[in-house]
C-alpha positions as CSV (number, residue, x, y, z in Angstrom):
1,X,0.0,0.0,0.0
2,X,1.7,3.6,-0.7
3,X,1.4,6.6,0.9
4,X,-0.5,8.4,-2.0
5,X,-3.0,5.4,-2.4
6,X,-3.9,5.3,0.9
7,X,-4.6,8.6,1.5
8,X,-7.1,8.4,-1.8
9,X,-8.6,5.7,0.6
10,X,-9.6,7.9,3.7
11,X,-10.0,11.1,0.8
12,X,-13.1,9.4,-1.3
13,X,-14.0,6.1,1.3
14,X,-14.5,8.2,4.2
15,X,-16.5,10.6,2.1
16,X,-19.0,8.3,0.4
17,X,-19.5,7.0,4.2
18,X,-21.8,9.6,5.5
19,X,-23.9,9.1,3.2
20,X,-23.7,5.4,3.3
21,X,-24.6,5.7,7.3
22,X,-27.5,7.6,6.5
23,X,-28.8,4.5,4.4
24,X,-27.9,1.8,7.2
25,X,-29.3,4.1,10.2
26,X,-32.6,4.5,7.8
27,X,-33.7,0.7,9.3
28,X,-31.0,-0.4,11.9
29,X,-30.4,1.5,14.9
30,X,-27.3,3.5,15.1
31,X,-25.4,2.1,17.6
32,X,-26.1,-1.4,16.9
33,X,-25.8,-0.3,12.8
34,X,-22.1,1.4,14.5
35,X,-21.1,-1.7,16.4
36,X,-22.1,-4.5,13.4
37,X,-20.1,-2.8,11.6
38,X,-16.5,-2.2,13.4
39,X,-17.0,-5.4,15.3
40,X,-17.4,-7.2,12.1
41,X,-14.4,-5.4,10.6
42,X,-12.0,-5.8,13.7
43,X,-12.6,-9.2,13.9
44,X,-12.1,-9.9,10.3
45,X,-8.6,-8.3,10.4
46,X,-7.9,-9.9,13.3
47,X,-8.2,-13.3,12.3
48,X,-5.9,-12.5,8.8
49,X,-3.4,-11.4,11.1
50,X,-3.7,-14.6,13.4
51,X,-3.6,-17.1,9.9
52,X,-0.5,-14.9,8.7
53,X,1.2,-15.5,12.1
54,X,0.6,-12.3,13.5
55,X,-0.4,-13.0,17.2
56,X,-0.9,-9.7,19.9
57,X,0.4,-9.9,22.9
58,X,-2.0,-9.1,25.8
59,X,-0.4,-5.5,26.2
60,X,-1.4,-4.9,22.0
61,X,-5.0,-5.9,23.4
62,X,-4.7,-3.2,26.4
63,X,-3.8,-0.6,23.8
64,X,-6.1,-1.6,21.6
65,X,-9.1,-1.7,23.7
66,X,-8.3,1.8,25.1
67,X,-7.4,3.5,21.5
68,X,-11.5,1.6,20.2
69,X,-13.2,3.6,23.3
70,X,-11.7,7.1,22.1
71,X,-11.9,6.3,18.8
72,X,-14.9,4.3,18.1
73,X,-17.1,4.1,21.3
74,X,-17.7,7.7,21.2
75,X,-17.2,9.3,18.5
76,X,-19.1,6.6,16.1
77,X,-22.1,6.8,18.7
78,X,-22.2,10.4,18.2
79,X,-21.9,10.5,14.8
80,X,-24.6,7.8,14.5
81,X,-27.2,9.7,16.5
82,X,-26.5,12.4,14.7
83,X,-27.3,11.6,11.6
84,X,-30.5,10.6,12.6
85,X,-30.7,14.3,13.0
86,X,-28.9,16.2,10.7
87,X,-27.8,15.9,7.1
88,X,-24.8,13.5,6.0
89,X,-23.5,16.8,4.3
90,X,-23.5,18.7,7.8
91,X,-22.6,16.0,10.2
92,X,-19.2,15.5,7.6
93,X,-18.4,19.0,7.5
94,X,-18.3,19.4,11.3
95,X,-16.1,16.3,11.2
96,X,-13.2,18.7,10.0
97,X,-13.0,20.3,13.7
98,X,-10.4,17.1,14.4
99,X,-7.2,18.5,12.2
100,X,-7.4,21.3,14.6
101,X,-7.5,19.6,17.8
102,X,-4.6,16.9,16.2
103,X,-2.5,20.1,15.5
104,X,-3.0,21.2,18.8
105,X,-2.0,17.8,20.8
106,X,0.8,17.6,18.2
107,X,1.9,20.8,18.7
108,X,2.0,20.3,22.5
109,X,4.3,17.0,21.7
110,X,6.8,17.7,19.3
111,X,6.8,20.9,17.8
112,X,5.0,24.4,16.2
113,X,2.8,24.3,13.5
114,X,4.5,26.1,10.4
115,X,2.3,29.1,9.7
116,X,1.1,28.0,6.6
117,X,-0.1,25.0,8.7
118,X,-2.0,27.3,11.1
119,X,-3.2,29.6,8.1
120,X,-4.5,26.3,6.7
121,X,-6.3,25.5,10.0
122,X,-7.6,29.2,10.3
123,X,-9.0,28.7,7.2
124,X,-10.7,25.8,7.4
125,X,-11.7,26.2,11.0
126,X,-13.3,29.4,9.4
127,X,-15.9,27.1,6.8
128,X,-17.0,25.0,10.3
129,X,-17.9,28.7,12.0
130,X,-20.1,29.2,9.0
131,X,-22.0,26.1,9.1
132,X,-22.6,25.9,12.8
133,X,-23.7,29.5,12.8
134,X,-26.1,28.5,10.3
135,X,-26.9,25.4,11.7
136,X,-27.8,26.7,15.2
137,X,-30.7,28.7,13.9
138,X,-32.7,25.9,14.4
139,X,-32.3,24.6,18.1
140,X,-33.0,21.1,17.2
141,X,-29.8,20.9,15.7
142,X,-27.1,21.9,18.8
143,X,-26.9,18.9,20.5
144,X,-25.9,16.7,17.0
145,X,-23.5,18.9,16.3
146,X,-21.8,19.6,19.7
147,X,-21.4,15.8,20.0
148,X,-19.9,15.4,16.8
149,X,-17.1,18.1,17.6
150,X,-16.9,16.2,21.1
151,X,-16.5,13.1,19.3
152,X,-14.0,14.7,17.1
153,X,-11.6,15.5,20.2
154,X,-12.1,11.7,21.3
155,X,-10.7,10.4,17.8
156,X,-7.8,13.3,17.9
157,X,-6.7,11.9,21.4
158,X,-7.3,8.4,20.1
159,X,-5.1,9.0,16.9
160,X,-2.0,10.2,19.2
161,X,-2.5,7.7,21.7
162,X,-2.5,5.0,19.2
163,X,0.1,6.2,16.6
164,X,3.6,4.8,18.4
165,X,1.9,1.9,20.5
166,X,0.5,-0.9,18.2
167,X,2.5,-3.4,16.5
168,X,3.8,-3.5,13.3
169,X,1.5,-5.1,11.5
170,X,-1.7,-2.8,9.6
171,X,-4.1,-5.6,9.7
172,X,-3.6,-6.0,13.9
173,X,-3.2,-2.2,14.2
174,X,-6.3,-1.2,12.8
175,X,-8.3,-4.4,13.9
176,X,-7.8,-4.9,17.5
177,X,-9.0,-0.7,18.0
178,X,-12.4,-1.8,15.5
179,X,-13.3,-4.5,17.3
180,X,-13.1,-3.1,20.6
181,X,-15.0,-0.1,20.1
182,X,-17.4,-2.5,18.1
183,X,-18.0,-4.3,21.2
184,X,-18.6,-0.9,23.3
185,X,-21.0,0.3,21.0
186,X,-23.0,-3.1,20.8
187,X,-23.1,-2.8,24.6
188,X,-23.9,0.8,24.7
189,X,-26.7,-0.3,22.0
190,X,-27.7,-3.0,24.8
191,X,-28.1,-1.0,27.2
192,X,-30.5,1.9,25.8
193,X,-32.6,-1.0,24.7
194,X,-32.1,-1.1,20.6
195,X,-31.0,-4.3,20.1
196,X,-35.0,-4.8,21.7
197,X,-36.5,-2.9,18.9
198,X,-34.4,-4.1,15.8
199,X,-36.6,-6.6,13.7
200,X,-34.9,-8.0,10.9
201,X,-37.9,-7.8,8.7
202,X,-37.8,-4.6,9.0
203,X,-34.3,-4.0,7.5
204,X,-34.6,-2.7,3.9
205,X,-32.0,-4.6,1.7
206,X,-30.9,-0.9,1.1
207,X,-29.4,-0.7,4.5
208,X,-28.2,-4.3,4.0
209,X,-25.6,-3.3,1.5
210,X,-24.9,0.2,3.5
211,X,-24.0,-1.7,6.2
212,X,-21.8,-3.8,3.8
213,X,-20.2,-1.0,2.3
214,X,-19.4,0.2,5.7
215,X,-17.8,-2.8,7.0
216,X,-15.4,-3.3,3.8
217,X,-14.5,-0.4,2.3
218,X,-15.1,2.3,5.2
219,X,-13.9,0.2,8.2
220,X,-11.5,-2.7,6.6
221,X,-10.1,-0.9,4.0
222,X,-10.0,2.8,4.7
223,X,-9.4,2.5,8.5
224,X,-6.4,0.1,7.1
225,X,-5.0,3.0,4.9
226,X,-5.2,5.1,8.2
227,X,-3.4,3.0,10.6
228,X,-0.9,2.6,7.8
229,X,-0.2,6.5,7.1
230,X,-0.2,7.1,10.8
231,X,3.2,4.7,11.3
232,X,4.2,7.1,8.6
233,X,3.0,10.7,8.4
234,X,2.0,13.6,11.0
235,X,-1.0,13.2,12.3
236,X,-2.1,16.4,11.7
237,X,-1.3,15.9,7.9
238,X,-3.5,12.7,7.7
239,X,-6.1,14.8,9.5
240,X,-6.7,16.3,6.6
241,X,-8.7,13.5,5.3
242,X,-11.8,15.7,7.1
243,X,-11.3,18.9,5.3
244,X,-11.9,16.5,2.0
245,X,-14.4,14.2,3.1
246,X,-16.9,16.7,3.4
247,X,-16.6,18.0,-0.2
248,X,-17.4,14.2,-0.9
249,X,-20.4,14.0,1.5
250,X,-22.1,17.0,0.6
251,X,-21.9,16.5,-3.3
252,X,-23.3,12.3,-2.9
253,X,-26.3,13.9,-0.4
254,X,-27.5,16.4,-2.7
255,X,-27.0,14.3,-5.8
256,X,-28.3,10.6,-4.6
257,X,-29.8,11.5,-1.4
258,X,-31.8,14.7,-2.0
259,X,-30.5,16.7,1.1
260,X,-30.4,20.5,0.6
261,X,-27.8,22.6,-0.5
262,X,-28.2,26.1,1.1
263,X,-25.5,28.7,0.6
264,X,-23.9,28.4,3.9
265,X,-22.9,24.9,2.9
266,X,-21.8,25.9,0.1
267,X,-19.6,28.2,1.2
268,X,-18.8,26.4,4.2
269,X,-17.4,23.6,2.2
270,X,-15.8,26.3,0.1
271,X,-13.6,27.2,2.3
272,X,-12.8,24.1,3.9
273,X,-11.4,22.9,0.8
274,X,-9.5,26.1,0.5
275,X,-7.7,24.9,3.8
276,X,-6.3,21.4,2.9
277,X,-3.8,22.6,0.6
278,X,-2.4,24.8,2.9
279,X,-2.3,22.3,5.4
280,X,-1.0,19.1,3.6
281,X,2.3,21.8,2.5
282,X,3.2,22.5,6.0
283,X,5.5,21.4,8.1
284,X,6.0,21.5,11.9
285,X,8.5,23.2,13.1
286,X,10.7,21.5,15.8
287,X,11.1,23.8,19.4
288,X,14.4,24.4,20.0
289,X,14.0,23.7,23.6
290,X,12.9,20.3,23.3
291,X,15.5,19.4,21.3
292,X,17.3,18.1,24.1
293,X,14.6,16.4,25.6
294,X,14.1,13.0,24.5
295,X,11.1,12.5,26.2
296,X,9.2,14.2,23.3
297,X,10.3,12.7,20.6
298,X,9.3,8.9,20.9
299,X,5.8,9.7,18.6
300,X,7.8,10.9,15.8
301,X,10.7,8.4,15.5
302,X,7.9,5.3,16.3
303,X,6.2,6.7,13.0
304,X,9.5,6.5,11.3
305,X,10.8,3.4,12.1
306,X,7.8,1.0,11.9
């Protein structure tokens, strides 16, 4: 897998997803739709590793387990509820809220943002201001979106917590954090009482092959491409993916799903697009005070050498 093809992956996969979770969610409830889906993935990858000899130790399991609650417990139940709420297009714009918090936890580990890195963030940070200004004239929609910006600082924290601790291998890297957070989010799914009101009659063959499309292509393969650029690039760079995605979502809702295109959206997504570039040209730029302190370093040499 290179770099460039698997950042196509999390570019046009994670895109098409919003729209594919707004089919699934349309007859299986979201968390149980949430936790099918990365439970089925996870274990999949999982057991390719195991037949390729690739065996976790019980500390891989501990790391994974903790890295699926940030990054898939929360942030997958928030973005399912949500969409139960609010447009595909909307709920994948406010997505790009997470290259600014990964800037800032990166920042605070190895080093400044360059300023066209920040100017990049400003920017794009700028088309999210637009939307939720526009979104928050109708009260209905606050809550969705606040939890998808909450779930955006869980995956953020997830992404640095997880980048130098799993093993080598993609397919255990990315599975053992899917099939955790699958689990959570079948529980959580439990628990509120879904699992009680999903009848499998009632499950449109539409949502069937969301649902399929989700677990292949949005969890196995483009959660793959992820785990792979993250042993290799900033995590702030591969953030980027969310400044994209929503360019994606908004032009498949409109087109297949019918959802409306107002002119904030429009220029919301706009201007987030304006942001990438200037983002994916920028470096960081290493604090000469840290230099000396290896402490700070281990993230960005992990991501180098594995």
């Amino acid at each position: 897998m290179t770099v460039l093809f698997a950042y196509l992956a999390i570019f046009l996969i994670w895109g098409s997803t919003f729209l594919a979770i707004r089919v699934a969610i349309d007859s299986i409830p979201p968390l149980a739709m949430m936790g099918i889906r990365c439970t089925l993935a996870g274990a999949l990858l999982v057991a390719a590793a195991v037949v390729r000899g690739e065996r976790p130790a019980l500390r891989d399991w501990r790391i994974g387990v903790t890295a699926g609650a940030v990054m898939f417990g929360l942030p997958y139940a928030a973005l399912g509820w949500a969409e139960t709420r609010i447009s595909s297009g909307m709920a994948a714009l406010l997505v790009a809220t997470l290259p600014l918090w990964l800037v800032v936890i990166e920042w605070a580990r190895s080093g400044r943002p360059s300023a066209r890195t920040l100017a990049g963030l400003g920017i794009g940070l700028a088309g999210v201001v637009v939307l939720v200004a526009d979104g928050l004239r109708v009260p209905a929609s606050a809550a969705p979106m606040v939890a998808i910006i909450v779930g955006e600082l869980a995956w953020a924290i997830g992404s640095v917590y997880l980048q130098p601790r799993l093993p080598r291998a993609v397919t255990l890297s990315a599975g053992m954090p899917l099939a955790s957070g699958g689990l959570l989010l079948m529980l959580s799914s439990a628990s509120v009482g879904e699992w009680r009101r999903l009848s499998l009659q009632s499950v449109t063959p539409a949502s069937l092959v969301a649902l399929g499309y989700l677990i292949v292509f949005g969890s196995i393969v483009a959660f793959s491409a992820y785990v792979f650029l993250l042993k290799r690039e900033p995590a702030s760079r591969i953030s980027t993916h969310a400044y994209v995605n929503p360019l994606i979502a908004v032009a498949l809702g409109v087109a297949i799903a019918g959802e409306p295109l107002t002119a904030s959206i429009g220029i919301a997504a706009l201007v987030i697009a304006a942001g990438v570039a200037l983002v994916l040209s920028g470096r960081n730029v290493p604090e000469p005070a840290r230099r000396s302190q290896p402490a700070w370093r281990p993230m960005r040499a992990a991501v180098g050498e594995r």
